[in-house]
Structure formats: C-alpha cells, structure tokens
N, C-alpha and C positions, 0 to 999 in steps of 0.2 A: 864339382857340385857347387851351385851360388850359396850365397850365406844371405842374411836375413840382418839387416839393421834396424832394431825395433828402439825407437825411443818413446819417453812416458810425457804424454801431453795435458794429462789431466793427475788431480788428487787423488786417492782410492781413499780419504776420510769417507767414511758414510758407508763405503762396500762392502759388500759380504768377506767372512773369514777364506773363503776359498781362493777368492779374488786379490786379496791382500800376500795369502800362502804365494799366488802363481806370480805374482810381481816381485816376490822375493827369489823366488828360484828361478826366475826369470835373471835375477841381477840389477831388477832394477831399485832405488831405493829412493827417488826424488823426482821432481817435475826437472825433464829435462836432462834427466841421464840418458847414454844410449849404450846400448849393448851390441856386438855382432855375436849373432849366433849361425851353425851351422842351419839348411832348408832342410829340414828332417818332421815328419809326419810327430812326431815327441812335441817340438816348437812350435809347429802350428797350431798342434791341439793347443797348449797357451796360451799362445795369442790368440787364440778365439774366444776364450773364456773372458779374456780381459780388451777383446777387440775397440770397444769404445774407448778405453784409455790410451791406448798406444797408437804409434802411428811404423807402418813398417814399409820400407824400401830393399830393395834388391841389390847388391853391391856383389862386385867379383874379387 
C-alpha cells in the first residue's frame, strides 16, 4: 500500500478548532513540517478537512 506525504503550507491562525484539532493528529505542528502517513480512507478524511493547508504527494 503507497503512503501519503502530507506537508503544512499555510498558518491555520484564524481556522476553525476542528481544523487546528486535525493538524494536530495529523502530526503536523508548523509551516513546513511533513508527515508520511499510511493511504488509508481515516487520512484522507483529514486531509480534506484541512485540504487548503497542506499539500500532499505519493511516495512508496
């Protein structure tokens, strides 16, 4: 299964608490981290919530 490199491109000052909550459980904590995560239907939903801040790539 690929895995998901999602890094944080933008601030989430100003976003909703939800949005902030999923950046955290994401792993992310600053512009510019990146995370590899597993490509799991859990992840996606995530990253959709917060799809304008992050930017994500495919890696094996």
């Amino acid at each position: 299964m690929a895995n998901l490199k999602v890094t944080q491109v933008k601030s989430v000052i100003g976003g909703k608490q939800n949005q902030r909550d999923t950046l955290r459980t994401l792993g992310l904590k600053r512009i510019g981290a990146t995370v590899v995560k597993e490509d799991r239907p859990e992840v996606r939903g995530m990253i959709a919530t917060v799809a304008h801040l992050v930017t994500v790539e495919e890696v094996d």
